[in-house]
C-alpha positions in Angstrom: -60.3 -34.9 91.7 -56.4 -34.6 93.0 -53.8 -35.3 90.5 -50.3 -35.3 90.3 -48.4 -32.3 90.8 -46.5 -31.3 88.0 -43.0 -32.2 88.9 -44.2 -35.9 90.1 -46.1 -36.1 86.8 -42.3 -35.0 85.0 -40.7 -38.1 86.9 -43.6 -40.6 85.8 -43.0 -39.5 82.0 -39.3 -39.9 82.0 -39.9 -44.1 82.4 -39.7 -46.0 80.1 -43.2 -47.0 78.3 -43.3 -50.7 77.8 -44.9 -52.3 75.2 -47.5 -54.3 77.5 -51.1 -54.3 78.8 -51.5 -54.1 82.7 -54.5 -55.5 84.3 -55.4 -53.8 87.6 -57.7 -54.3 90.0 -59.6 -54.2 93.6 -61.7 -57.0 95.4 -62.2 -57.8 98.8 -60.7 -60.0 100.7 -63.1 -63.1 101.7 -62.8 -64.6 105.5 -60.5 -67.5 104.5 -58.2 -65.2 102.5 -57.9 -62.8 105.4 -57.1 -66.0 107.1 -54.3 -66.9 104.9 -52.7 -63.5 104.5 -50.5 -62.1 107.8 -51.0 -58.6 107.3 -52.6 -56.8 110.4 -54.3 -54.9 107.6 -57.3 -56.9 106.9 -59.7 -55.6 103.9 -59.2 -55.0 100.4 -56.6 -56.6 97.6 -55.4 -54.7 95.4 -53.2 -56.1 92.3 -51.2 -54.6 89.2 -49.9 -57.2 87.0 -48.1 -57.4 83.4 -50.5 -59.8 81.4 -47.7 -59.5 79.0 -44.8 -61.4 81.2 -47.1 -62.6 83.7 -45.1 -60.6 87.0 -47.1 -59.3 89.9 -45.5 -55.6 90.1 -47.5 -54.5 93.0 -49.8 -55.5 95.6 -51.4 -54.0 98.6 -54.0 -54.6 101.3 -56.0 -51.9 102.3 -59.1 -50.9 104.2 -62.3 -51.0 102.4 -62.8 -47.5 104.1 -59.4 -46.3 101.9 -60.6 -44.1 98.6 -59.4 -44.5 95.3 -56.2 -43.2 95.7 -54.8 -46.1 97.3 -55.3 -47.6 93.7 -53.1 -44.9 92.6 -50.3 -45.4 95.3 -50.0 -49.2 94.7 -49.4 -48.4 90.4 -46.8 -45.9 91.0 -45.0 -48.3 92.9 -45.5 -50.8 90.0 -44.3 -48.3 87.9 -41.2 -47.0 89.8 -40.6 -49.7 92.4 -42.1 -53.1 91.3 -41.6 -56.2 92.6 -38.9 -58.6 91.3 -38.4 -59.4 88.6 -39.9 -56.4 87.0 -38.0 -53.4 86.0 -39.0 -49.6 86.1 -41.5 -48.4 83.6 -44.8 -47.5 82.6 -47.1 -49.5 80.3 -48.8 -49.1 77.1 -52.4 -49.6 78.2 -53.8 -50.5 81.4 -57.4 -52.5 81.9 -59.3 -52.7 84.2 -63.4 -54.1 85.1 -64.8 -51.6 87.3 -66.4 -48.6 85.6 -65.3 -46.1 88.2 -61.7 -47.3 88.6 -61.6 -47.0 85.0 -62.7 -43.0 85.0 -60.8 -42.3 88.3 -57.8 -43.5 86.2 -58.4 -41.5 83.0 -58.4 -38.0 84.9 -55.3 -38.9 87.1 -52.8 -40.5 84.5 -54.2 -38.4 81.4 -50.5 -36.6 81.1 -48.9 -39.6 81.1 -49.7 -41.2 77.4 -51.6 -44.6 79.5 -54.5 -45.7 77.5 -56.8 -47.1 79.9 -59.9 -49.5 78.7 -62.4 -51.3 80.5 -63.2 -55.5 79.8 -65.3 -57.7 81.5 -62.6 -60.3 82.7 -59.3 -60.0 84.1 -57.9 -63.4 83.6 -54.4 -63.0 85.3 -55.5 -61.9 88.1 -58.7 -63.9 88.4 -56.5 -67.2 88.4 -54.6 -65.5 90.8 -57.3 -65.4 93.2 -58.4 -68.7 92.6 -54.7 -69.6 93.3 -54.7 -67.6 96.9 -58.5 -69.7 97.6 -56.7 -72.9 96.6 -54.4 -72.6 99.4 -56.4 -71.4 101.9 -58.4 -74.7 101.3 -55.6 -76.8 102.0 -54.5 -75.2 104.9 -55.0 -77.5 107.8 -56.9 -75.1 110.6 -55.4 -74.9 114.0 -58.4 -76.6 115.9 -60.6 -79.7 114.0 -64.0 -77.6 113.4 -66.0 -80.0 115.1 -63.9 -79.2 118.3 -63.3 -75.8 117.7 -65.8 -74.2 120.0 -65.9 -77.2 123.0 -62.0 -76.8 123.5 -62.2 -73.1 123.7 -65.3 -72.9 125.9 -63.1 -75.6 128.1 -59.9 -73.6 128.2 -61.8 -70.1 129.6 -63.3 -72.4 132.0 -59.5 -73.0 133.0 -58.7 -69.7 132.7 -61.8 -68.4 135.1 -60.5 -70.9 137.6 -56.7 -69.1 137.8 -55.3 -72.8 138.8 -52.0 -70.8 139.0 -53.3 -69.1 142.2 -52.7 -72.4 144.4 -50.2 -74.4 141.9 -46.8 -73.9 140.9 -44.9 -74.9 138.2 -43.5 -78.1 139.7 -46.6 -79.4 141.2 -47.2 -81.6 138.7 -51.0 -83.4 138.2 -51.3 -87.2 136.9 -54.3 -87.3 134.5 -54.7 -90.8 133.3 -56.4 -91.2 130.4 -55.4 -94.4 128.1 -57.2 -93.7 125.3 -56.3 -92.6 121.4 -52.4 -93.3 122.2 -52.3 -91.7 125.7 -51.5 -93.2 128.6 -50.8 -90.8 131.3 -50.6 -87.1 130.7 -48.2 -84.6 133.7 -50.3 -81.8 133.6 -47.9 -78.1 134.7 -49.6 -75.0 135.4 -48.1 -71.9 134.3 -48.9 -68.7 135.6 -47.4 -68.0 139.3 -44.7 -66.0 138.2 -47.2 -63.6 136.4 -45.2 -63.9 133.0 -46.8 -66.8 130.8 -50.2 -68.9 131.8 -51.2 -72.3 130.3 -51.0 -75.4 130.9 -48.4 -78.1 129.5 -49.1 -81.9 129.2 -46.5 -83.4 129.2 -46.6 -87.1 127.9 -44.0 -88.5 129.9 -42.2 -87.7 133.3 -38.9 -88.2 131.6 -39.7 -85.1 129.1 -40.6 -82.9 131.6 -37.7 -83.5 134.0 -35.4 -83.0 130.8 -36.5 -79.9 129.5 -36.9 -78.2 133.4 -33.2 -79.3 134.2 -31.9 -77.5 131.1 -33.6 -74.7 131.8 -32.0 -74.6 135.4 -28.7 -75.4 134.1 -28.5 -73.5 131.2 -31.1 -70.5 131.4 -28.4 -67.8 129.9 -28.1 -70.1 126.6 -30.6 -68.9 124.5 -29.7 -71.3 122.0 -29.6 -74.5 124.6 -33.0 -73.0 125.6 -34.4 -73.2 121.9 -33.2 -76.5 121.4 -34.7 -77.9 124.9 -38.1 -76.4 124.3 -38.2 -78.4 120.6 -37.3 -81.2 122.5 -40.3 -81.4 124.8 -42.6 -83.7 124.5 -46.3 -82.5 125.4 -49.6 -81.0 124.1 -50.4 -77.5 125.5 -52.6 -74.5 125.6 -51.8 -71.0 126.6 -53.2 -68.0 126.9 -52.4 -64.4 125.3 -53.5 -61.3 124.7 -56.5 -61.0 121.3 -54.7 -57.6 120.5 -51.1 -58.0 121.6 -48.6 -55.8 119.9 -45.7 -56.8 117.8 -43.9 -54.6 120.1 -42.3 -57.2 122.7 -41.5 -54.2 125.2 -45.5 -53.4 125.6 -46.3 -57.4 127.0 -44.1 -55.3 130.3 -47.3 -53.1 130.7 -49.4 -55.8 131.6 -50.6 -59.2 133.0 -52.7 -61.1 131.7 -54.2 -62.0 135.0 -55.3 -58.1 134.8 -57.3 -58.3 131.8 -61.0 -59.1 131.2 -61.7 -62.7 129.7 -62.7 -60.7 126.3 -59.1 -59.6 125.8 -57.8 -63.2 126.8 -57.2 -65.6 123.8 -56.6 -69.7 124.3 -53.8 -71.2 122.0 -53.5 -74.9 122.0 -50.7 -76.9 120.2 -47.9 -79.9 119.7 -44.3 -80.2 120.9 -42.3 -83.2 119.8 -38.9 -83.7 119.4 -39.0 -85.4 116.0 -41.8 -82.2 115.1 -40.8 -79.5 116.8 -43.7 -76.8 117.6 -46.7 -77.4 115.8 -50.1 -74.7 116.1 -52.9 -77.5 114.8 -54.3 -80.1 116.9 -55.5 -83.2 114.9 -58.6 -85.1 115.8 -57.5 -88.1 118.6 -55.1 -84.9 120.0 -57.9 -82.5 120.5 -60.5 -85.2 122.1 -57.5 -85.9 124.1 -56.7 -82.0 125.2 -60.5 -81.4 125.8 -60.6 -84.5 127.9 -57.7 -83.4 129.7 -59.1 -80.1 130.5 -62.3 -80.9 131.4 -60.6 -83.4 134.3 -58.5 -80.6 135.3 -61.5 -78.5 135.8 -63.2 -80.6 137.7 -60.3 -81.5 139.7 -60.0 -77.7 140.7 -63.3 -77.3 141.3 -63.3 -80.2 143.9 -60.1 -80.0 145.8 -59.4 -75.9 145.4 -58.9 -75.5 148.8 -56.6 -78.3 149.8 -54.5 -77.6 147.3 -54.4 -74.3 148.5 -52.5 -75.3 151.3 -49.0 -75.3 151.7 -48.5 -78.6 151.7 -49.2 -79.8 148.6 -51.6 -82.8 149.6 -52.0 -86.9 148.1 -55.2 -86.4 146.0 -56.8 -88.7 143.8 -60.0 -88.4 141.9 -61.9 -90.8 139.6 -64.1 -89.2 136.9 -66.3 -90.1 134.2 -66.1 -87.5 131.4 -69.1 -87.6 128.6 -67.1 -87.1 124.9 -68.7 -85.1 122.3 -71.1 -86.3 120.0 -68.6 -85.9 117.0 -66.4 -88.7 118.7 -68.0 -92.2 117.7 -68.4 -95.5 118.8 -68.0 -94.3 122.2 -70.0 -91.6 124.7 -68.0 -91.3 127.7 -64.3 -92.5 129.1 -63.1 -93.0 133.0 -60.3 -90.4 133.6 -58.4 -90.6 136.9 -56.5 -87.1 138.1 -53.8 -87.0 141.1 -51.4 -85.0 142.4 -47.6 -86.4 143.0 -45.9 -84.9 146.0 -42.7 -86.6 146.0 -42.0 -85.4 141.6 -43.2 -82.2 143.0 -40.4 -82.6 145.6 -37.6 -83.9 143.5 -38.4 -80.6 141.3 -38.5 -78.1 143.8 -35.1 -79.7 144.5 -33.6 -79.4 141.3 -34.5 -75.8 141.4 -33.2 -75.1 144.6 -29.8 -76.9 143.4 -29.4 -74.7 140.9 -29.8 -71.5 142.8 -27.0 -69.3 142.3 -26.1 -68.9 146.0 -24.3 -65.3 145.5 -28.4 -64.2 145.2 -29.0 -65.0 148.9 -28.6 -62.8 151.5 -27.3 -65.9 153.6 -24.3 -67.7 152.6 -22.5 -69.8 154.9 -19.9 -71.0 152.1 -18.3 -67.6 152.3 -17.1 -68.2 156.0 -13.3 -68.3 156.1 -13.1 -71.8 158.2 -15.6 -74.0 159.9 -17.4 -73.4 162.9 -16.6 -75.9 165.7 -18.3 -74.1 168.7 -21.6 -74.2 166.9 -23.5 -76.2 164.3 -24.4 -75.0 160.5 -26.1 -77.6 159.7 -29.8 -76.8 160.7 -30.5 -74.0 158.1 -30.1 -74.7 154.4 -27.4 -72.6 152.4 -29.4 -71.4 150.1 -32.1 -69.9 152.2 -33.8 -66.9 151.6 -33.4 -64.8 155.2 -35.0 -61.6 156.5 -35.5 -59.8 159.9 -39.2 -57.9 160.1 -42.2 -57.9 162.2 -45.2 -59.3 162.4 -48.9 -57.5 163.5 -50.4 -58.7 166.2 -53.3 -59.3 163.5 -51.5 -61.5 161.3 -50.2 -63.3 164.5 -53.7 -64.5 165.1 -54.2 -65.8 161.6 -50.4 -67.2 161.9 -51.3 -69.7 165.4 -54.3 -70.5 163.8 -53.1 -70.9 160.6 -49.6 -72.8 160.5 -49.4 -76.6 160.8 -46.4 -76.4 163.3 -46.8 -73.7 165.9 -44.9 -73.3 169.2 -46.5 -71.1 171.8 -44.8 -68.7 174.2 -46.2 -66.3 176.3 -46.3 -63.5 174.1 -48.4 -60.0 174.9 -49.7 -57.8 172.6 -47.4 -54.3 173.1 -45.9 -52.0 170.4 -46.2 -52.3 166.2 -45.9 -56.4 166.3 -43.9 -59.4 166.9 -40.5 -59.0 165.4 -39.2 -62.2 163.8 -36.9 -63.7 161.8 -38.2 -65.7 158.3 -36.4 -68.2 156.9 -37.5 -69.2 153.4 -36.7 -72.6 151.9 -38.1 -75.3 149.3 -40.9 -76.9 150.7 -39.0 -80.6 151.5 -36.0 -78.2 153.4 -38.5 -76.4 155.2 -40.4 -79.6 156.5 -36.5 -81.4 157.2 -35.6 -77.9 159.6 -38.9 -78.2 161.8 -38.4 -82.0 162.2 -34.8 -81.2 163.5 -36.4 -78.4 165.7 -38.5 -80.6 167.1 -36.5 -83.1 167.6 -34.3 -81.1 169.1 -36.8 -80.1 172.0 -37.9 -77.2 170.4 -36.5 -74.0 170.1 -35.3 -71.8 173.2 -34.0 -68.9 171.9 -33.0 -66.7 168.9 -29.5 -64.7 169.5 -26.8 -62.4 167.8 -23.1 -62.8 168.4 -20.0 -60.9 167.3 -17.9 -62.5 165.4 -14.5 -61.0 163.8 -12.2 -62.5 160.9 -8.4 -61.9 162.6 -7.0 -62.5 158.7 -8.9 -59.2 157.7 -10.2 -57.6 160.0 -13.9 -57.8 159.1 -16.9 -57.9 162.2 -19.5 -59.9 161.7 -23.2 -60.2 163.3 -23.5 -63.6 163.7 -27.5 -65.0 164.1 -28.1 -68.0 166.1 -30.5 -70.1 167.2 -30.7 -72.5 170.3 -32.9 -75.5 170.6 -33.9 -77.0 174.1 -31.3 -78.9 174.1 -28.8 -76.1 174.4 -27.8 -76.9 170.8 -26.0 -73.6 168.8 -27.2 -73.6 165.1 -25.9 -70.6 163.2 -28.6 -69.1 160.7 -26.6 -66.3 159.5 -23.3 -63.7 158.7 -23.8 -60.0 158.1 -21.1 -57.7 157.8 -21.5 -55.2 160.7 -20.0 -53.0 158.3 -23.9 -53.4 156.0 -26.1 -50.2 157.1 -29.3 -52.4 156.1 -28.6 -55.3 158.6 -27.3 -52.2 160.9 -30.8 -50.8 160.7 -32.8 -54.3 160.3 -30.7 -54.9 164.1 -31.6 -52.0 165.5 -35.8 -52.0 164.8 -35.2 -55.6 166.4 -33.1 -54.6 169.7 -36.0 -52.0 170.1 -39.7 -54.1 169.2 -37.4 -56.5 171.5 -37.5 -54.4 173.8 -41.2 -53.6 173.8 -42.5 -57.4 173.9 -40.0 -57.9 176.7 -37.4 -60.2 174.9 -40.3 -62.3 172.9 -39.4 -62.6 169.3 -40.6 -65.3 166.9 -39.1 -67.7 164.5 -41.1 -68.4 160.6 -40.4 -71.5 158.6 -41.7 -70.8 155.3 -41.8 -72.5 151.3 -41.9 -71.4 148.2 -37.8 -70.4 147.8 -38.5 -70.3 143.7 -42.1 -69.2 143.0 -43.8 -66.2 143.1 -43.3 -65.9 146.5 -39.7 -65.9 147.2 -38.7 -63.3 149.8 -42.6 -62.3 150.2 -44.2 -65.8 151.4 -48.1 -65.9 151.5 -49.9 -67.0 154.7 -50.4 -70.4 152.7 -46.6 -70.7 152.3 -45.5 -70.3 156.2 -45.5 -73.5 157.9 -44.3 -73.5 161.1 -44.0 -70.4 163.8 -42.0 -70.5 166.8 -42.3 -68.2 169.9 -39.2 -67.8 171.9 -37.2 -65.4 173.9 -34.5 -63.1 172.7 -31.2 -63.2 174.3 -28.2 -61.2 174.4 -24.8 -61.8 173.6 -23.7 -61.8 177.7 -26.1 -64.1 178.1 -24.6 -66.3 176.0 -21.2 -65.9 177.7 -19.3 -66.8 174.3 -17.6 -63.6 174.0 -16.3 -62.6 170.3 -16.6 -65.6 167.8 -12.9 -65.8 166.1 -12.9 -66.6 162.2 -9.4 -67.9 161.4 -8.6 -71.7 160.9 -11.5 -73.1 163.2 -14.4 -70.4 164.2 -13.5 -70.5 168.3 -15.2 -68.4 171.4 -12.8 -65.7 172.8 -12.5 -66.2 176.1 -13.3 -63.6 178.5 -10.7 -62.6 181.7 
């Protein structure tokens, strides 16, 4: 048997005996207690308490795999260390009603004058216990039992059906339900960013459009944040890891879209304004939520692959959902799900709005004076820009692919196509091909010098020209930036291979996943034009001063 070393057994002695009896004891822990205590340490209680003042001086919760010692830990922190309001000592006599605890005891604390005794009943503690089981009773669960098991078997069927594959954030699903106080629920799918997947349901339009433009306006305020997200008004479920860490640097070594369905845990809950978060679902809420979900499912299951497609299409589905058999008086209830562009539009919008435009490689506000020899009014500001290439590969899926395509006669020679991608929201994008076309068409793509006389800066100024002989600028690069110096010159040579044929890409998705690496779904139109030179052009060196004018040559 280990007992104390001598010096510990010294320190012990020095307390002060007190004139009390100490019950101790060890039980397990049933399922609804492990339930009601937070520890991650799930197992065994154990307890020390002064019968005489009626203090708890120490508790613990151990494994049941733990020996007896841990018995012995938890009392000499009761004795040295006890919880307020008691004070350091050691009692009188200690009982106890378990036969070995009561021998284990007698051979460890025999130096220290502790009479221990065994009785049948522990009162103190035993009321304490029914205390703990009392409250667990009460506690309203997170999910009505009867629902439990339908609403998670519903929300893995969401999660197997990774809706945030083909939907993002703003592209926001009607589900009309009225029934149990609902009208219409805005269904948002998170999970294209690859941080946090779910799905909000938002009970009005007006809630939704609230909390989204705080969060664009005031993302650095973590404590406008907090008071937006309170403010929301919608039912949810989300998903997270079973075993996540209290760590919040590990949930950076993984997404959950990575893991196995058995490490993925659905959490469903409340958000009101007048509430505030809330982790339980009552009854007409969770018939509601699994109603919901199941029209969501179906709805993905039916129209996956148009709303796959970069334009996110007018859908609208009519469904009759059969309710549990815990729900009565009723068996089944008409749900109607559809998809709103034009809110998905006027999101997208608000997003784009608040793009800080210093992020963009293009930014036409920067320009020193106006340009009056060309127009800057074809390309949004806040574009996302890039010069690359193409394979002659994805070229094939791109004619075949892309709702607006404009041929040119284009052959196969070197590593690809090179083009220039211009990324915008999805209405901006659509506005810039309408103008394109309206326009003719576009003729070429070009780069022109340009020079600021106030400071003395060059600048590579990209164009584009429509049929119509129409100038637009696209974009400014310092000449003096040796990225856009080596971007230029992998494009003066691939130009060179394809004999002056270059291409033009509109694509979407400006604030989701995609931004600056657009999917095939996401590029909507593709233009095949000729390259031309600056002397072709014939405007010499664009001046920046007052007004942006062509230097003429002698």
């Amino acid at each position: 048997m280990t007992t104390f070393n001598r010096s510990t057994s010294r320190r012990l002695k020095n307390l002060t005996q007190i004139p009390s009896v100490w019950e101790g004891d060890r039980r397990p822990l049933s399922s609804s207690l492990e339930e009601y205590d937070n520890s991650e340490e799930k197992g065994e209680c154990i307890l020390w308490v002064d019968g005489s003042q009626g203090i708890v001086r120490g508790m613990d919760i151990v494994s049941p795999d733990s020996g007896p010692e841990a018995i012995v830990r938890t009392l000499m922190r009761a004795m040295e260390s006890p919880n307020s309001p008691g004070k350091p000592g050691r009692p009188q006599k200690i009982v106890v009603k378990d036969r070995e605890i009561q021998f284990y005891l007698r051979g460890v604390l025999q130096d220290l004058d502790i009479a221990i005794d065994y009785v049948p009943n522990l009162p103190f503690i035993d009321e304490l216990f029914r205390g703990f089981a009392e409250i667990v009773e009460s506690q309203v669960p997170e999910l009505p039992p009867k629902y439990a098991k339908l609403l998670n078997d519903k929300a893995f069927a969401i999660w197997n059906s990774v809706p945030w594959e083909f939907l993002e954030e703003q592209q926001i699903l009607a589900i009309e339900i009225n029934k149990w106080d609902i009208g219409t629920l805005y269904a948002s799918v998170m999970g294209m960013l690859g941080i946090e997947y779910g799905i909000l349901l938002y009970r009005s339009q007006e809630s939704l459009k609230r909390f989204r433009d705080v969060v664009l306006r005031d993302g650095e305020s973590q404590g406008l944040l907090e008071d937006a997200f309170l403010k929301q008004d919608c039912l949810f479920v989300t998903f997270e890891k079973t075993d996540a860490s209290d760590d919040p640097e590990d949930d950076f070594y993984y997404d959950l879209a990575e893991l196995p369905s058995s490490e993925i845990e659905p959490t469903f809950g409340n958000i009101h304004p007048l509430e505030g978060l809330r982790s339980v679902l009552y009854e007409e809420e969770a018939i509601a939520v699994f109603v919901a979900l199941e029209a969501l499912f179906r709805f993905f299951r039916d129209h996956r692959s148009q709303l796959n497609e970069y334009d996110f299409p007018t859908l609208n589905h009519r469904y009759r959902i059969s309710l549990p058999e815990a729900v009565q008086k009723q068996k089944s209830v008409s749900v109607t799900v559809s998809t709103m562009p034009e809110l998905a539009d006027e999101l997208e919008d608000m997003a784009i709005n608040a793009t800080d435009d210093s992020e963009d490689d293009l930014n036409l506000s920067d320009l020193p004076g106006q340009l009056t020899s060309l127009r800057d009014d074809l390309i949004p500001e806040d574009s996302f820009l890039s010069l690359g290439v193409i394979t002659w590969d994805m070229l094939e899926y791109l004619r075949n692919g892309v709702k607006h395509y404009q041929p040119g006669k284009v052959k196969p020679v070197g590593d690809g196509l090179p083009v220039i991608l211009i990324q915008t929201s999805r209405p901006k994008a659509k506005a810039v091909i309408e103008n394109i076309q309206e326009a003719g068409g576009l003729k070429a793509i070009c780069f022109n010098p340009g020079a600021d006389l106030v400071d003395g800066t060059d600048y590579d100024l990209g164009l584009l020209q429509t049929q119509n002989s129409e100038l637009f600028l696209f974009g400014e690069f310092l000449d003096s930036d040796p990225v856009h110096s080596e971007a230029r010159k992998k494009w003066n040579q691939r130009c060179q291979k394809t004999k002056g044929f270059c291409g033009l890409i509109i694509a979407r998705g400006l604030t989701g996943a995609s931004r600056g690496n657009p999917q095939l779904k996401d590029m909507m139109a593709l233009f095949e034009v000729q390259t031309l030179a600056p002397e072709d052009l014939g405007l010499g060196t664009l001046r920046l001063v007052e007004e942006m004018q062509p230097e003429q040559s002698s």
